[in-house]
C-alpha positions as CSV (number, residue, x, y, z in Angstrom):
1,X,130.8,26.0,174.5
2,X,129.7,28.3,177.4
3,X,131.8,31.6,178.0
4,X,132.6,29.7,181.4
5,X,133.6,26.2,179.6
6,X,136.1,28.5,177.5
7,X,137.8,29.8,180.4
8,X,138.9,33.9,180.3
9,X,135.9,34.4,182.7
10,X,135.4,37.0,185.3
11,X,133.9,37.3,188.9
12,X,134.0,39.6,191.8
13,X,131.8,41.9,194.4
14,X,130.8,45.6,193.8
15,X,129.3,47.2,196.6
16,X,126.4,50.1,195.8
17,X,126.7,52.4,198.5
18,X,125.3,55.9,199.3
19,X,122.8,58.2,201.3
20,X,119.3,56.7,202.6
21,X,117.2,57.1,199.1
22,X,119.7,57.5,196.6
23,X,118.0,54.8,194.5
24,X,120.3,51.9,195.8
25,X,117.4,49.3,195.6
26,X,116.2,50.7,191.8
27,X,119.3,50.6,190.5
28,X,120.4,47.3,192.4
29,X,117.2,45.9,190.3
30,X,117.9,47.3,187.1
31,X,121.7,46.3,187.2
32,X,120.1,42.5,187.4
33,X,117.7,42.9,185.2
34,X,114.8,41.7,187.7
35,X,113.3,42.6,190.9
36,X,115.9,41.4,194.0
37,X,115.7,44.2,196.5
38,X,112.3,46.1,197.9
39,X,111.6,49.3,196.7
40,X,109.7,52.4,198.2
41,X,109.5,56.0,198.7
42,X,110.8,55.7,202.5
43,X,114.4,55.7,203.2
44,X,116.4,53.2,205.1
45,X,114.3,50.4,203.4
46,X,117.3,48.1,202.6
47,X,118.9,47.1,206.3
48,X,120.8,44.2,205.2
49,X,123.2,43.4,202.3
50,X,121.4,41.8,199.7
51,X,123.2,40.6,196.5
52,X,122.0,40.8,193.2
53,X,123.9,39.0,190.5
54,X,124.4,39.8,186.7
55,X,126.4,38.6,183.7
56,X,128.1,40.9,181.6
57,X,129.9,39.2,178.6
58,X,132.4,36.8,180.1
59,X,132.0,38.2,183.6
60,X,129.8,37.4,186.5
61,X,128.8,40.5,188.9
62,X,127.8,40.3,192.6
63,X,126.3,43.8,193.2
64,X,126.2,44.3,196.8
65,X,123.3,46.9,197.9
66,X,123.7,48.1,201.3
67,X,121.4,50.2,203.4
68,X,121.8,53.5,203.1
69,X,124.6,55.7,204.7
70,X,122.9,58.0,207.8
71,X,124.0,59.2,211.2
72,X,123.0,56.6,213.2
73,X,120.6,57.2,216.3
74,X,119.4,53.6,217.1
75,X,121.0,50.3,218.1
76,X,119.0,49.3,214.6
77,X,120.3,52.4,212.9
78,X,123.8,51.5,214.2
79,X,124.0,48.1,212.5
80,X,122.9,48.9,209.2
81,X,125.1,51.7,209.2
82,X,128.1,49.0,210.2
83,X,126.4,46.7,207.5
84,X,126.9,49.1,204.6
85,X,130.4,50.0,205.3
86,X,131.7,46.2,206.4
87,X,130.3,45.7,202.4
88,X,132.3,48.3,200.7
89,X,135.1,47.2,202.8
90,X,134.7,43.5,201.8
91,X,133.9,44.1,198.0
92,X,136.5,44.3,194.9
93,X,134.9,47.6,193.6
94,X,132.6,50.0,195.5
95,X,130.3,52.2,194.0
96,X,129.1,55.9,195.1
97,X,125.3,56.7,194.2
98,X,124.4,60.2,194.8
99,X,120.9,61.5,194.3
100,X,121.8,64.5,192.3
101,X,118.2,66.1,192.8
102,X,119.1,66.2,196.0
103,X,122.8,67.5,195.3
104,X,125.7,67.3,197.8
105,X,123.9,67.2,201.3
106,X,125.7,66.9,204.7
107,X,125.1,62.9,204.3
108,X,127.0,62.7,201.2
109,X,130.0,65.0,202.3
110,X,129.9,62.6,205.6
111,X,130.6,59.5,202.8
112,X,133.3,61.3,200.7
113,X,134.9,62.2,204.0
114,X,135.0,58.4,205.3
115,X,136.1,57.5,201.5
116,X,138.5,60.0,201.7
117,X,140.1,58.2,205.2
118,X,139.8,55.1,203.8
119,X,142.1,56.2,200.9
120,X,140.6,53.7,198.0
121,X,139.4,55.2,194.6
122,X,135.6,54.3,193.8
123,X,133.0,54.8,191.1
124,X,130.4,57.4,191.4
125,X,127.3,57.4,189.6
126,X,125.1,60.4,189.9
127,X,121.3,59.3,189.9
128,X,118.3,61.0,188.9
129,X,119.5,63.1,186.3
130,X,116.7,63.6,184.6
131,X,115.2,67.1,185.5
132,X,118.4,68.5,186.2
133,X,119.4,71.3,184.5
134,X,122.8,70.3,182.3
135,X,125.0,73.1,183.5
136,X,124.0,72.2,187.1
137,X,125.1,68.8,186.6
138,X,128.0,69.3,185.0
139,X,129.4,71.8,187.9
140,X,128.3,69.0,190.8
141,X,130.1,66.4,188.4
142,X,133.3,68.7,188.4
143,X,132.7,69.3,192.1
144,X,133.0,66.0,193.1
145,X,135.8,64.9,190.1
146,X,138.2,67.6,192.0
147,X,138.0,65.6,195.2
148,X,140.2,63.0,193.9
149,X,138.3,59.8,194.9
150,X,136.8,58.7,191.7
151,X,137.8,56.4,189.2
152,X,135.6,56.9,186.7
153,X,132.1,59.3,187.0
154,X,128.8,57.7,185.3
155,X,125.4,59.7,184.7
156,X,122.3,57.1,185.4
157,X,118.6,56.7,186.0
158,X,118.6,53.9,187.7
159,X,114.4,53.9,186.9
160,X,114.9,54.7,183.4
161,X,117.6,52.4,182.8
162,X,119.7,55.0,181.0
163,X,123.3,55.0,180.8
164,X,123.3,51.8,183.6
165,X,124.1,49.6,181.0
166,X,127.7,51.5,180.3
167,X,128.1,51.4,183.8
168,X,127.4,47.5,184.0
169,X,130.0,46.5,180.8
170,X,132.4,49.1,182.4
171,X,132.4,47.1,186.1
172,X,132.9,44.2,184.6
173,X,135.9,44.8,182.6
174,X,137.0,45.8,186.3
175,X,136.2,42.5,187.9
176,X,139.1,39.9,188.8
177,X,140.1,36.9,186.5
178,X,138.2,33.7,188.1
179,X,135.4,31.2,187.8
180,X,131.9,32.3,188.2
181,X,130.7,32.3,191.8
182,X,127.2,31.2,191.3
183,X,125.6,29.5,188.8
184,X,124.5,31.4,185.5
185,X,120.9,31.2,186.1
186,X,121.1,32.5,189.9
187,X,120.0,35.9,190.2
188,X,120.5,36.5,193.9
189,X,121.8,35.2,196.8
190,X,119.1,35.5,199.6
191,X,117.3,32.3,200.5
192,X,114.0,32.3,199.9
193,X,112.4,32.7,203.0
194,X,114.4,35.7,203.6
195,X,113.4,37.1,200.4
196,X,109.1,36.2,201.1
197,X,109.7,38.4,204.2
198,X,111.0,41.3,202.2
199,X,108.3,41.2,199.9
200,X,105.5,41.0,203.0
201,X,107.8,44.3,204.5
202,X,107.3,46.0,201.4
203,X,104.1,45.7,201.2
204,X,103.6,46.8,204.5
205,X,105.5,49.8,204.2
206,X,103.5,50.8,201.1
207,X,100.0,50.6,202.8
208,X,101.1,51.6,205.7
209,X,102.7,55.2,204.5
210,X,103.6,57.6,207.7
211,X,101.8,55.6,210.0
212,X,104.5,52.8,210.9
213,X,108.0,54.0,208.7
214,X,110.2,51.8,211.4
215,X,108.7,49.9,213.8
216,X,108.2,46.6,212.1
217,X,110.0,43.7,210.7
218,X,108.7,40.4,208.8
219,X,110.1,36.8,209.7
220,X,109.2,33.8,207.6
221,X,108.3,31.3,210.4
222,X,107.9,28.0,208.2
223,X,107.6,27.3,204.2
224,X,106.2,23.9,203.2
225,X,106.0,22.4,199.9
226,X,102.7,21.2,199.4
227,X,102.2,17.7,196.9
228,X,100.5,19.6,194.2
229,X,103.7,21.9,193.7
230,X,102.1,25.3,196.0
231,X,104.2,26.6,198.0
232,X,102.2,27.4,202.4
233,X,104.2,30.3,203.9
234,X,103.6,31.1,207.2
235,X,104.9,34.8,208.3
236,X,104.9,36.7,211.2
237,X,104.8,40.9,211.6
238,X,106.5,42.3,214.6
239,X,105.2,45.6,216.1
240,X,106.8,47.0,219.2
241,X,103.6,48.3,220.3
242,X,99.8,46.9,220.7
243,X,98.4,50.2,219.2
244,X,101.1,49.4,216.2
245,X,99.4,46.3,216.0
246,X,95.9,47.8,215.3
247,X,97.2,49.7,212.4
248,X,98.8,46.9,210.7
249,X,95.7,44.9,210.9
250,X,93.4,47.8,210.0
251,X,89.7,48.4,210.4
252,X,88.2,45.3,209.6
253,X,91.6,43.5,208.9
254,X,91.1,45.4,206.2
255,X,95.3,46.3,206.3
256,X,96.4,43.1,206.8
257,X,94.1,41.3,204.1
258,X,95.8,44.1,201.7
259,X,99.2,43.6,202.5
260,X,98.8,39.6,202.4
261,X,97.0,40.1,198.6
262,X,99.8,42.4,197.2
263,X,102.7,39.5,198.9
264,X,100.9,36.5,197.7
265,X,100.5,37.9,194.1
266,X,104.3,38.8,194.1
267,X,106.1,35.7,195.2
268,X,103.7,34.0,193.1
269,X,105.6,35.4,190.2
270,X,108.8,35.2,191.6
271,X,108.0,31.7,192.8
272,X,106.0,30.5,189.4
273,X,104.0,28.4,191.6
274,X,100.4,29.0,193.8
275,X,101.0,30.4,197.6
276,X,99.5,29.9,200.1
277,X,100.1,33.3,202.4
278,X,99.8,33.1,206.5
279,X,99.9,36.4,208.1
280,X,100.2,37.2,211.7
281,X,100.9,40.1,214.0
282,X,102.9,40.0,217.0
283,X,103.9,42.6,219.7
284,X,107.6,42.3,220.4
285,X,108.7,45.0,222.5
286,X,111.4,46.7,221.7
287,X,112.1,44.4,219.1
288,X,114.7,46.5,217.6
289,X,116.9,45.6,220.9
290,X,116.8,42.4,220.1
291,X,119.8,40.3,219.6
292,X,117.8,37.3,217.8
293,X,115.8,39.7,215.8
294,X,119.5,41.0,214.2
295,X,120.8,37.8,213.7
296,X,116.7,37.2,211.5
297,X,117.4,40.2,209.4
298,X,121.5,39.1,208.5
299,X,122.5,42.2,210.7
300,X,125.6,41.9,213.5
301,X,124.1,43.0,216.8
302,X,126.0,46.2,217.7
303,X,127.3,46.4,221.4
304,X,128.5,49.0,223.6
């Protein structure tokens, strides 16, 4: 008999919140065991709430990554910004992760001030530790224990993997008595489609580098089951710009050709079936304006 069949189970939502780059999307991935949210070296990668999902014993865990926490300039920046903080306010447990390389910035004391109005105790888990000198961590750690809004403080790498596992057993002995919310082999909930376009973003951010950090966003126009089990995905790249479209397609469609590779090989894994990868660019000015462009990325469309 399954821990769910016996009954005692557990389920309930932990939102991972923090600064732009604090690991979020690593640790989101190594909480769950496998690869859910994109990861790279920009910040602000993550701009909707994506849920991972782990079992833990007898409980099941929906870990909520939200983008990160920044002062927002742009109608864009605005929404993921009310995205991260509508997930913490919606989830059973929130969790702090702070980039302790970094240390306490102005971005962070921004967070602990909006915890600090909110008046609910969180975790904290302080990232990176590795190459931190022990005494330096230790003071931050009692730094941040004498503000009061902490629960319980954990020391992680979220790319190593160490000490996330004490973390993980420890939020789910938190988590409220229920049924599971998803079945046991169900690792995220994103549909499909909106996961293929992450992957194609990802890409593109990676080959892209400093070139085009913001001003493009991947929609999965159609996905078709072929007879012979392969999977034809059709996907589209917004620019805001024509001379933003030249750089995603590259000298050559040489770019674009790159970015399709490095996509098709991935969702091939995740999918465990042959793709067949459409690519195209599109100028949409001031596509990050756009109201149906929001609603394509799971983001409310800010007004005012």
């Amino acid at each position: 008999m399954s821990e769910t069949e016996a009954g005692g189970t557990r389920a309930g939502f932990v939102a991972i919140i923090g600064a732009p780059n604090a690991g979020k999307s690593t640790l989101l991935n190594q909480l769950v065991g496998s690869k859910v949210a994109i990861v790279t070296h920009k910040v602000q990668t993550t701009r909707a709430r994506i849920r991972g999902i782990a079992i833990e014993g007898n409980a099941q865990i929906v870990f909520v990554d939200t983008p990160g926490i920044f002062k927002p300039k742009r109608r864009l920046d605005r929404a993921m910004v009310d995205a991260a903080w509508g997930g913490a306010k919606d989830s059973d447990q929130v969790l702090l992760l702070i980039d302790i390389q970094k240390g306490i910035t102005e971005e962070v004391r921004a967070i602990l001030k909006s915890l600090e109005d909110s008046q609910r105790k969180v975790l904290l888990a302080l990232n990176k530790i590795d190459g931190v000198p022990h005494a330096k961590l230790l003071e931050m750690a009692q730094e941040l224990n004498e503000t009061g809004l902490f629960s319980e403080i954990f020391m992680i790498s979220a790319l190593t993997g160490d000490g996330v596992g004490d973390l993980r057993r420890h939020v789910a002995a938190l988590m409220p008595e229920g049924p599971w919310l998803y079945p046991e082999d169900q690792i995220a909930d994103v549909p499909m489609r909106s996961l293929a376009a992450e992957i194609t973003r990802e890409k593109a951010y990676l080959r892209l580098h400093d070139e085009l950090p913001y001003a493009l966003t991947v929609e999965t126009e159609s996905w078709e089951e072929k007879k012979d089990g392969s999977i034809r995905i059709q996907q589209v790249i917004y620019v805001e710009r024509d001379s933003q479209k030249k750089i995603v397609l590259g000298k050559g469609g040489q770019s674009i050709k790159t970015i399709g590779q490095l996509a098709r090989e991935e969702m091939q894994e995740l999918l465990e079936t042959k793709v067949h990868l459409f690519l195209f660019v599109k100028v949409r000015e001031n596509w990050g304006n756009d109201r149906e462009r929001f609603g394509a990325m799971g983001l409310d469309f800010p007004t005012g």
